[in-house]
One Martini backbone bead per residue (centre of mass of N, CA, C, O) as a GRO file, in nm:
protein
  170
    1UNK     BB    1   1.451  -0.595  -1.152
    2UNK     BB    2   1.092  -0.607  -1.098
    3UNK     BB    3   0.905  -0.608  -0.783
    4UNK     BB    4   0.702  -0.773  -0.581
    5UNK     BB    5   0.548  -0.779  -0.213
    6UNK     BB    6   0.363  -0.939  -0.015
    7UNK     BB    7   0.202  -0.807   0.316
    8UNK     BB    8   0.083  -0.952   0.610
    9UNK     BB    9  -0.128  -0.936   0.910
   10UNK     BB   10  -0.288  -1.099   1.216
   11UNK     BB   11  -0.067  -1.119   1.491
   12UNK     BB   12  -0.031  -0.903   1.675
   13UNK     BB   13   0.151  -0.625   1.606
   14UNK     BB   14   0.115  -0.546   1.268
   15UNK     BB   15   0.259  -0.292   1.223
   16UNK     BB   16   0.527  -0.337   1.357
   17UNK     BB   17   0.612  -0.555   1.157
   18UNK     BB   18   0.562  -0.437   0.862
   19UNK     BB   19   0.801  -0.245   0.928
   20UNK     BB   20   1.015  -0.435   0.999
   21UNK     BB   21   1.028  -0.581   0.744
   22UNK     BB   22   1.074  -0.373   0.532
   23UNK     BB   23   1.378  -0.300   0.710
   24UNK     BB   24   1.487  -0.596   0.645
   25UNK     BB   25   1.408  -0.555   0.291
   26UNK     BB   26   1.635  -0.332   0.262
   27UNK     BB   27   1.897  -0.493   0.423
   28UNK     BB   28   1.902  -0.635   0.136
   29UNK     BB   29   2.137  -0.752  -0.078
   30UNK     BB   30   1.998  -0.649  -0.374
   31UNK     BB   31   1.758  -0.452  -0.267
   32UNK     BB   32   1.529  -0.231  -0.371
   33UNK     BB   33   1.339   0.006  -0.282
   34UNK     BB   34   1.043   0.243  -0.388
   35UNK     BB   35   0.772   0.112  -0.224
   36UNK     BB   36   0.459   0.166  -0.022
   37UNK     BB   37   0.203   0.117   0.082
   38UNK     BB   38  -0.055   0.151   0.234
   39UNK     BB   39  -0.245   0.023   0.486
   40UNK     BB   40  -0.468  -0.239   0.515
   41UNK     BB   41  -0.782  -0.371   0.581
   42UNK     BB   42  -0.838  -0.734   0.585
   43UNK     BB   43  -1.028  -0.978   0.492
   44UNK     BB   44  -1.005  -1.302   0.556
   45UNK     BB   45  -0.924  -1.579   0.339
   46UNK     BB   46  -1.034  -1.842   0.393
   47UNK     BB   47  -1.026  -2.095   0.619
   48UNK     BB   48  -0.972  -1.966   0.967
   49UNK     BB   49  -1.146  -1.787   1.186
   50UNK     BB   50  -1.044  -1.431   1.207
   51UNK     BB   51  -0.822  -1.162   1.157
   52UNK     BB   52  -0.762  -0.910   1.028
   53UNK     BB   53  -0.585  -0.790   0.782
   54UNK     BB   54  -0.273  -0.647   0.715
   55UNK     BB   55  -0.194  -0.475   0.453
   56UNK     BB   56   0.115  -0.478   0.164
   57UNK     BB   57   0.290  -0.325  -0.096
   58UNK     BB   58   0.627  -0.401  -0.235
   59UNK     BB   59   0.865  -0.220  -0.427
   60UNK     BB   60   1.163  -0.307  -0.671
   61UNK     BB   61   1.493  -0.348  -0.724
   62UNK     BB   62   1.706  -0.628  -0.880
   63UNK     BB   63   1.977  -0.841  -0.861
   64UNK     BB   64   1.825  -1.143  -0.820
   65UNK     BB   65   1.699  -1.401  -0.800
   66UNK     BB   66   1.404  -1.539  -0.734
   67UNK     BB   67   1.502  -1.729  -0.518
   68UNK     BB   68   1.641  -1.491  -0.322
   69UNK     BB   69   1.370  -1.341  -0.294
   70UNK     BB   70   1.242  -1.581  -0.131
   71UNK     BB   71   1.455  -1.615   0.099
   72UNK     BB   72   1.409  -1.377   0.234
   73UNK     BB   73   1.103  -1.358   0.285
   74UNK     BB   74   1.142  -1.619   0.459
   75UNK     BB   75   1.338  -1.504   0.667
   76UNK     BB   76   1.153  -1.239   0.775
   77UNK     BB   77   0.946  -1.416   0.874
   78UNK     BB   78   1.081  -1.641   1.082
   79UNK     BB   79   1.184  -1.344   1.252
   80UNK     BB   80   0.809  -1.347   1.295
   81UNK     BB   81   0.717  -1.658   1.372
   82UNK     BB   82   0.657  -1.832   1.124
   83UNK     BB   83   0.398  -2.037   1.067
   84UNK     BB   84   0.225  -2.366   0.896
   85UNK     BB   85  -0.029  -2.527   1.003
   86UNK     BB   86  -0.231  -2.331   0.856
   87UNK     BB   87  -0.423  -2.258   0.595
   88UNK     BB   88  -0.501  -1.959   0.600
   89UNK     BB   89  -0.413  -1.865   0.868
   90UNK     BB   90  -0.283  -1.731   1.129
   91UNK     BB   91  -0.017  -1.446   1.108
   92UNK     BB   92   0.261  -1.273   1.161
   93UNK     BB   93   0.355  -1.331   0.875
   94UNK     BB   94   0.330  -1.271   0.494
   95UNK     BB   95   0.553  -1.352   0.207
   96UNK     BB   96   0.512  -1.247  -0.128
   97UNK     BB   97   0.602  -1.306  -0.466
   98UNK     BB   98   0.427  -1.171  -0.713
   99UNK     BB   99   0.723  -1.042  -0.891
  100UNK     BB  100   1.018  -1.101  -1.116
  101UNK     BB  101   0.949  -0.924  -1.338
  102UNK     BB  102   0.906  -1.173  -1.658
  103UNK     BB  103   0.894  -1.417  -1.478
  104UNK     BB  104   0.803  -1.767  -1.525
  105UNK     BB  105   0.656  -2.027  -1.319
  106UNK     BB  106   0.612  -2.349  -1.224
  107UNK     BB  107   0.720  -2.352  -0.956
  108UNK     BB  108   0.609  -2.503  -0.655
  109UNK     BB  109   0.815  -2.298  -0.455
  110UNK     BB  110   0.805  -2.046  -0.717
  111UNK     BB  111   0.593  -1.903  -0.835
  112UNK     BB  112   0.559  -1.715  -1.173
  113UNK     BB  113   0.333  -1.555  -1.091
  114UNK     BB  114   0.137  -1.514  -0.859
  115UNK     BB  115  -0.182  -1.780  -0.873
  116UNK     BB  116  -0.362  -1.529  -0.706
  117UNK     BB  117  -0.328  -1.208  -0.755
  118UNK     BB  118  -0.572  -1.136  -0.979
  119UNK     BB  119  -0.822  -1.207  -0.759
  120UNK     BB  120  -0.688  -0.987  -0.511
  121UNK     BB  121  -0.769  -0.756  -0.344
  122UNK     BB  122  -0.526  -0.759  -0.100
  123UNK     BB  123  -0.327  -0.699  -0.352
  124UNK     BB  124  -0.409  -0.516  -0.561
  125UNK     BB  125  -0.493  -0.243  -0.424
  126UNK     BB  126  -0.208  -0.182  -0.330
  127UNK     BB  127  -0.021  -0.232  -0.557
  128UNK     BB  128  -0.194   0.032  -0.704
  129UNK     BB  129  -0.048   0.199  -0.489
  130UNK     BB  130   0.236   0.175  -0.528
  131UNK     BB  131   0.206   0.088  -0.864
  132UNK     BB  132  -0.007   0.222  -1.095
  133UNK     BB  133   0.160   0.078  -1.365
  134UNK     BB  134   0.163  -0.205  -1.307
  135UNK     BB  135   0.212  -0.550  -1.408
  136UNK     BB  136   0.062  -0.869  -1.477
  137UNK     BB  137   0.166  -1.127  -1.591
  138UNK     BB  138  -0.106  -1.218  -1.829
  139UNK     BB  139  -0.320  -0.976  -1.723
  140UNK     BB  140  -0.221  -0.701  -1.653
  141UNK     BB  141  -0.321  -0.428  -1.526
  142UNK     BB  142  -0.359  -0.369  -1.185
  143UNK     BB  143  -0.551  -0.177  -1.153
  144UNK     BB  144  -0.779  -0.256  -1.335
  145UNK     BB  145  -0.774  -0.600  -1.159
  146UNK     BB  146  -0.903  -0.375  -0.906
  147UNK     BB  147  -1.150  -0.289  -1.021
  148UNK     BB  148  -1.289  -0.579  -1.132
  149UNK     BB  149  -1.260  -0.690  -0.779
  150UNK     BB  150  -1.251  -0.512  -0.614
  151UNK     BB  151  -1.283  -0.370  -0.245
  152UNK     BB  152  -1.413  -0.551  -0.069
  153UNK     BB  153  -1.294  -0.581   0.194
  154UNK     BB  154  -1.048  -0.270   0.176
  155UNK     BB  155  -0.926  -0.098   0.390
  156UNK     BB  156  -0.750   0.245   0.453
  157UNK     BB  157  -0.610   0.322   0.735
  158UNK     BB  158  -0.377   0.562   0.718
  159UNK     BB  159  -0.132   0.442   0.769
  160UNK     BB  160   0.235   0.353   0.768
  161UNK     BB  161   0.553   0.225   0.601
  162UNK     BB  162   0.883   0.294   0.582
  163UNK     BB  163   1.123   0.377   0.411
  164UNK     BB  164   1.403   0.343   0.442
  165UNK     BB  165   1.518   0.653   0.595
  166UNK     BB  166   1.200   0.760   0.696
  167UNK     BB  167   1.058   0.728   0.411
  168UNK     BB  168   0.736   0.718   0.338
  169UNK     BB  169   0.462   0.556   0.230
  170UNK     BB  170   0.205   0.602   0.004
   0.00000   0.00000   0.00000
């Protein structure tokens, strides 16, 4: 099955965690990754007063059911010192599943689709910039969503995140 995954970061030199993170979640058996988009730099949304957020969206393929996708992206978190102190507060690290599949969710601990992608134009605009075709069930093409959301207050940093194996991101 098809999933998505954001990754954001705003403490520490967030791009070399973004690659870490990449590089941990290609090495998780029964992911596949096929597509990373560019970097953008986004203003961080809600919460407490920080620093621009990195964030990228990465796509591939899994048989993992989706809460096994859910507790590796909490684990590569965990491995770069994530911690949830405060709710939209600065992290090193976070990685949300965006969709697994067409699995419709309304588990507390793993919603899904994740109930606030559709309006986010920092998970929007990468995740249309790694896989153009993508749908969000229940919303439509994540294209599309990123149109009608804007951009404003997400820049395209120019940097890179390679997927496993040295091959460039998107």
């Amino acid at each position: 099955m098809r999933f998505a995954l954001s990754l954001g970061s705003n403490v520490g030199d967030s791009l070399a965690t973004l690659r870490a993170a990449v590089a941990e979640l290609a090495a998780v058996p029964g992911l596949t990754l096929d597509a990373v988009s560019g970097v953008y730099r986004t203003a961080p949304v809600g919460g407490a007063e920080q620093a621009d957020f990195f964030n990228i969206v990465v796509t591939g393929t899994t048989d993992l059911p989706p809460r096994a996708v859910s507790d590796a992206a909490h684990a590569v978190e965990d491995a770069h010192g994530r911690t949830r102190e405060v709710r939209w507060g600065p992290r090193t690290l976070d990685v949300d599943v965006l969709v697994c599949g067409d699995v419709v969710s309304d588990d507390p601990e793993l919603t899904l689709p994740h109930p606030r992608a559709h309006e986010r134009a920092f998970v929007l605009v990468p995740w249309a910039n790694a896989d153009p075709d993508a749908v969000l069930p229940g919303h439509g093409r994540v294209a599309d969503l990123a149109a009608r959301t804007g951009a404003e207050g997400v820049r395209l940093t120019g940097d890179a995140v390679p997927l496993s194996g040295g091959e460039a991101g998107r």
